[in-house]
N, C-alpha and C positions, 0 to 999 in steps of 0.2 A: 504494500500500500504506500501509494506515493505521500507527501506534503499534501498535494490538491484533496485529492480523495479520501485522506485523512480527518482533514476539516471540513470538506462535506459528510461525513459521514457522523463527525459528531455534531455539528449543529442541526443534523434532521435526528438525529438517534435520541433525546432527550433521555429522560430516564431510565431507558434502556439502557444506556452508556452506563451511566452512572450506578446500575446494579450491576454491573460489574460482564458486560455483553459486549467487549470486545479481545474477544481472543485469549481470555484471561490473562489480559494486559492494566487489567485495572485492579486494583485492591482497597480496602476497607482503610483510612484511618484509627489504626491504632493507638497510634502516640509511643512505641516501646522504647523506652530506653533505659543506659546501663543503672546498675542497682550501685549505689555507694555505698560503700563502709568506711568507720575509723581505722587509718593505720599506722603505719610505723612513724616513730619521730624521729627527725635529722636533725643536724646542727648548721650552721651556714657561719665560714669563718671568712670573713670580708678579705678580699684579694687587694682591690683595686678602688679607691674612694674617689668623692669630686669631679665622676661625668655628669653630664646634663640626661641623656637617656641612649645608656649603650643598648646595640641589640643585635650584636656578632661578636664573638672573642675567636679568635685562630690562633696553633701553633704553628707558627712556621721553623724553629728548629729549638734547639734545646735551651729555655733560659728564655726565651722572647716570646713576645704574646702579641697579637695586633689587636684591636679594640675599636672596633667601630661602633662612632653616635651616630646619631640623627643628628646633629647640628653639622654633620658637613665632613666632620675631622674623624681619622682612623690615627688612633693614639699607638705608640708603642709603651710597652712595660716589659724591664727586664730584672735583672736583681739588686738596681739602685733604683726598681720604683718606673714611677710613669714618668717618663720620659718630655721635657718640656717643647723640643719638638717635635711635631706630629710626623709619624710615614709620612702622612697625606694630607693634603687639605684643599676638600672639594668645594668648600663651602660659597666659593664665585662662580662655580657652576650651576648651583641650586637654585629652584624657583625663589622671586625675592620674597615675594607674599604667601607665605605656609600657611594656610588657614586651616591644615586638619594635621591632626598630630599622626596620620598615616604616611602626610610628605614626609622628605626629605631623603638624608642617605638611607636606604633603607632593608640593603642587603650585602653582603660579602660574604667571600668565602676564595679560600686557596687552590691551585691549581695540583693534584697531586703531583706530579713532576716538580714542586715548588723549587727544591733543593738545587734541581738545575736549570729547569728556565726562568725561577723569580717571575713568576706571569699571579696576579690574583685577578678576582673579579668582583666590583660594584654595583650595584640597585641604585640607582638618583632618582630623581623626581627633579624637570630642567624646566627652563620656559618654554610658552609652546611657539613650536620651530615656524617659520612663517608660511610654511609649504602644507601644514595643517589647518584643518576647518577654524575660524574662527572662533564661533559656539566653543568649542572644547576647553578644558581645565588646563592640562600643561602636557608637557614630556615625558612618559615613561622614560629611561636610559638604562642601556645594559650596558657595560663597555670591562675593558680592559685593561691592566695597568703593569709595570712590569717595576720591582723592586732593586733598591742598588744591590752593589755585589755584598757589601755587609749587610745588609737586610734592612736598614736603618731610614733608608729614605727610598720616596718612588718621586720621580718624574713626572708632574702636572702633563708635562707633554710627550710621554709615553703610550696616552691613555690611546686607544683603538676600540670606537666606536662597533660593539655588535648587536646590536638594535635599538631603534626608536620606534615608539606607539603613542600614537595621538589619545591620552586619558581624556574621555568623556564627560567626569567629577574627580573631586578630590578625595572621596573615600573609595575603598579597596584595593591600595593600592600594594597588598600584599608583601612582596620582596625579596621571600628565603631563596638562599641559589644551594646548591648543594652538586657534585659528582657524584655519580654510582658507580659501584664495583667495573662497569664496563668502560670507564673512563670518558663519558659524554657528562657535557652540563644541564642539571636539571633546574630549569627554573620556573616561580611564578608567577602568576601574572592575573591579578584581580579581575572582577567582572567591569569594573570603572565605577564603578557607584551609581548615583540614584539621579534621577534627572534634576538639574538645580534649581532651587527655587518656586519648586512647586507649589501651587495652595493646597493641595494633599502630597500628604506624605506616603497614600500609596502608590498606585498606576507603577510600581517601581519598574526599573529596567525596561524601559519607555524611551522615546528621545532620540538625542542627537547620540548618534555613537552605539547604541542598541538597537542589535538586529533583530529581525523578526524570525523566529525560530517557529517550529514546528508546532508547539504546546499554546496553543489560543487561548486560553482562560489566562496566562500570566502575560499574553498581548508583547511575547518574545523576551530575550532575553540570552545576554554573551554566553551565559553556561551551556547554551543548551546548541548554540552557533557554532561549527567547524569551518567556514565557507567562507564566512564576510572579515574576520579579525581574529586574533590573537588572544582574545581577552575571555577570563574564566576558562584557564586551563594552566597544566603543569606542561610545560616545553620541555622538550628534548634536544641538545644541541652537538654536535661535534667543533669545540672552540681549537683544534689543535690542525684543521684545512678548511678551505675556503670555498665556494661552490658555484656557479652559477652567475657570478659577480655578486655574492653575497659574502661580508666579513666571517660566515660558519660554513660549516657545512652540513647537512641532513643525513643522521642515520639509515642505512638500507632500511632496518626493520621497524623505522620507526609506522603505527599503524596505519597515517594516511598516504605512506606513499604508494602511487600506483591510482587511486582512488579520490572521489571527491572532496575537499575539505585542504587547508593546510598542511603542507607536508612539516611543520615545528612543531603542531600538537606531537601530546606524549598520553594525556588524560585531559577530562573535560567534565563538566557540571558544577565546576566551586563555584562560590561564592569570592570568598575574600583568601587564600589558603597563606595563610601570614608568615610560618615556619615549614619547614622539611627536615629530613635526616634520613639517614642511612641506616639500615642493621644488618652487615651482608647484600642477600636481594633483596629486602623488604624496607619500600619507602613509606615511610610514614607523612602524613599532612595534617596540622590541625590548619581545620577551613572554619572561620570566624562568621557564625550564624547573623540572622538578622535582629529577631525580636526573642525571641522564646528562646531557642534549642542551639547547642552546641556539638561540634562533631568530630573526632578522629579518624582518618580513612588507611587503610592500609591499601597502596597504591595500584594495579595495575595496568599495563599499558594496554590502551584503547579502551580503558572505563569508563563511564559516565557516570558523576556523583551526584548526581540530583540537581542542583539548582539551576532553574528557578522555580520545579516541579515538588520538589521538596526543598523542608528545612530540618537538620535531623533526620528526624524521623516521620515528620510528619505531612499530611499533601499541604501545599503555599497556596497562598490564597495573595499574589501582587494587590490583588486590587480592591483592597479594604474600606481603602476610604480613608477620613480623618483619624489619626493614631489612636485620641485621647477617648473615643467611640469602640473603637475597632476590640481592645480585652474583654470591655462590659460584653460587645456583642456577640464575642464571638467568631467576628470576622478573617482572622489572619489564619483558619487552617480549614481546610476544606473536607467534605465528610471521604470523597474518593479522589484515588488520584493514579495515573497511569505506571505500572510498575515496569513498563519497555517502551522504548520509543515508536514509530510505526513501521520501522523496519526490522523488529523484535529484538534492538539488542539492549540488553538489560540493564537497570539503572542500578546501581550497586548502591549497599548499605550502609551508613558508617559503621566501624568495628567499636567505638566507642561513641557515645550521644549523651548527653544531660542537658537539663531544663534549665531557665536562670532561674526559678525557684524552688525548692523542694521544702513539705511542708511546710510552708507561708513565711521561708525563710532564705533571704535572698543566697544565692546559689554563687553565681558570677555572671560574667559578661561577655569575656571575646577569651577564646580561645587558645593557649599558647600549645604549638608544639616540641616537643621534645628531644629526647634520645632514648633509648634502650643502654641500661648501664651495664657495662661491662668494667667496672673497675672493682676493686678489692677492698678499700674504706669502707663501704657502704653495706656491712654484709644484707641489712635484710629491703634492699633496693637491686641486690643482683640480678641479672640476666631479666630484668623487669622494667618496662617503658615509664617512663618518668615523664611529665607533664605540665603542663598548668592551667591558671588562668587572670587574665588580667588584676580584675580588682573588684570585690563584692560589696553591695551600699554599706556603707559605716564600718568598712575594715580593709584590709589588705590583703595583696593576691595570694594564693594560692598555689600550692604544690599537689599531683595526683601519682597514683602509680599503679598501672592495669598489668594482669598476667593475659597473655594470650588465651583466649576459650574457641571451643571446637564450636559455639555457636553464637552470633550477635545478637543483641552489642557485647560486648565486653565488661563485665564487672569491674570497678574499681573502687581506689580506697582512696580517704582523703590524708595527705599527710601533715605531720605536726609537725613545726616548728619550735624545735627547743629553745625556751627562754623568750616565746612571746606570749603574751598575757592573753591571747585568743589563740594558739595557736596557729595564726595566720603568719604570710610574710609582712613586715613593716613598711611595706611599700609594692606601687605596684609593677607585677611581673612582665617585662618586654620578650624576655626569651634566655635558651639555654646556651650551653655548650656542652662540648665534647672532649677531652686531649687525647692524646695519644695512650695515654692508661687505662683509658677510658671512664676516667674520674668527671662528674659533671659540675657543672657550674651556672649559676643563679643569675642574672641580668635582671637589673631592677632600678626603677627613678621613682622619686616623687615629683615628677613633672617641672622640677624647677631646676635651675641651672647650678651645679654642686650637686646633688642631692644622687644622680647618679651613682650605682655599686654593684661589683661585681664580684658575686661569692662562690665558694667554692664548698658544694655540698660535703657535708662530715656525720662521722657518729655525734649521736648528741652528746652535750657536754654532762 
């Protein structure tokens, strides 16, 4: 069943549809998501004091650490401390007008060869380029940088531009880059946000810059788009040859070559997917919900994660109407909702989902993804995905930790924080790390300038 026939077939099918008469492609609203428990507590012994809002730490060899803010600067820290010049400093490149706390530098990560080609790679958010729509918000930028021979400083004009994207708004602009086991770059790449300035805050994913997808009731939407852009999806890249006169080049096996759609997809249906990571072959994504529901996906190529069909767990309802209406009534989730798209290929589940409330007790907010810890400090966070979440009303973010289960979602546990008077982190959570030990580490700001820190998860004290 094509596109056309698709939607004629649901707007004459009426309730038929919606009991669940096409092809058992449609399903019941549930709502299911993972069960929480109390779990273990850790200690968090501060690394790194005095950023504004880190939200990358790398090793690039033994003794040094790169640190990248949001304000523009990838700090170094070695064993006399943070270092008062930066690697890097992007911050003449960056949009001047940051109006959402999703701008700015907002991804890195190292090249595994680092040791010998000194190549990393950056997430910016730039002004928008003049050859873009006007309507639009700014510049996505992917680019490249290459570090001196002592590791100490990188070249402003080293950098090598490997993608621009015309952003449609200034929220979701996601970030995380990451390589996999098979040495390609993985990166992502928000849906572009909400149409700006609307008198409702639903019709979302509407507008300038959002195509019109398949799924008629959410009146289109980038997650659900392979065709017209780049945006709501995890990329696949080979950054180490060039293609077609393009700065990368396109994996054989990535899923749309051969076939219609962009050959840089790798997966598709996110939302916001803020973080990534690696465990072996298994990528993980926390993709950053709208209103209700949060999600953890365990990646495959040529998935499709739901949005803007679902959120979590549940079917989306775009077009609500006014926000402050839309809980009383009911509005933001729909009783059915399609579980394949109309060429049957299936919408995948998150492997972990929660609510922002559980028992009339606020929950969190957006999402942070992880690692899987492989390190030795930590004994009762072994071999177990570690997580988080931004920041819950009248407290601070949050730590989680899921075991893998033979069925979804995945059960998880909240963790405690040693030596805080709730339990929580004192501040809220931007994102993890990894080292080479496989010891993780805490990325956390209280939104103001200082207040930035970066800790290094421990037994509790």
């Amino acid at each position: 069943m094509n596109r056309r026939e698709f939607l004629a077939f649901f707007s004459t099918a009426g309730p038929a549809a919606a009991a669940g008469c096409l092809g058992g492609r449609w399903e019941r609203n549930d709502a299911t998501t993972s069960r929480v428990t109390a779990g273990p507590s850790v200690g968090l012994e501060p690394i790194v004091e005095g950023l504004t809002e880190p939200l990358s730490i790398q090793f690039p060899a033994e003794g040094i650490r790169y640190i990248a803010d949001k304000s523009g600067l990838i700090l170094l820290h070695d064993g006399d401390g943070l270092r008062e010049d930066p690697l890097l400093d992007l911050r003449g490149k960056l949009l001047e007008d940051v109006t959402s706390w999703e701008q700015g530098l907002v991804g890195m990560t190292i090249h595994p060869q680092f040791s010998r080609n000194r190549r990393f790679y950056v997430r910016y958010s730039a002004p928008l380029r003049e050859e873009f729509p006007s309507e639009f918000s700014h510049t996505y930028v992917l680019s490249e940088f290459r570090a001196s021979e002592d590791l100490r400083r990188a070249d402003p004009e080293s950098e090598r531009i490997l993608l621009e994207l015309p952003q449609p708004g200034k929220f979701h602009q996601a970030g995380g880059l990451a390589f996999g086991p098979d040495g390609y770059l993985y990166v992502t790449v928000g849906d572009g946000g909400s149409t700006p300035d609307s008198v409702f805050d639903g019709f979302r994913d509407a507008g300038p810059g959002h195509a019109e997808d398949w799924y008629l009731i959410n009146r289109g939407g980038n997650g659900q788009d392979v065709t017209e852009n780049l945006l709501g999806s995890i990329l696949r890249l080979d950054v180490d040859r060039t293609e077609d006169g393009k700065p990368y080049g396109i994996p054989d096996d990535n899923p749309l070559v051969g076939q219609a759609g962009l050959d840089e997809h790798y997966a598709w249906g996110f939302r916001n997917p803020y973080q990534l990571s690696f465990d072996g072959d298994r990528l993980f994504v926390g993709d950053v919900g709208h209103q209700d529901y949060e999600e953890v996906n365990v990646v495959e190529k040529g998935g499709n994660y739901g949005w803007n069909v679902k959120e979590g767990p549940v079917c989306y309802n775009a077009n609500s109407g006014l926000r402050e209406h839309s809980r009383f009534l009911h509005l933001d989730t729909l009783p059915f909702c399609p579980n394949a798209t109309p060429s049957g290929d299936p919408i995948v589940d998150p492997v972990i989902t929660y609510s922002h409330t559980r028992d009339g007790q606020d929950v969190g907010s957006s999402v942070i993804g992880g690692y899987v810890y492989r390190g030795d400090a930590v004994e009762s966070l072994r071999g177990r995905y570690v997580f988080g979440d931004t920041v819950r009303a009248g407290g601070g973010g949050m730590v989680f930790v899921a075991d893998a289960a033979d069925e979804t979602p995945w059960p998880f546990e909240e963790v405690s924080i040693s030596g805080s008077e709730n339990g929580a982190v004192n501040a809220a959570v931007l994102s993890f790390g990894r080292d080479p030990a496989g010891e993780l580490y805490l990325l956390t700001t209280r939104f103001a300038e200082g207040t930035g820190t970066v800790y290094r998860i421990t037994e509790p004290a």
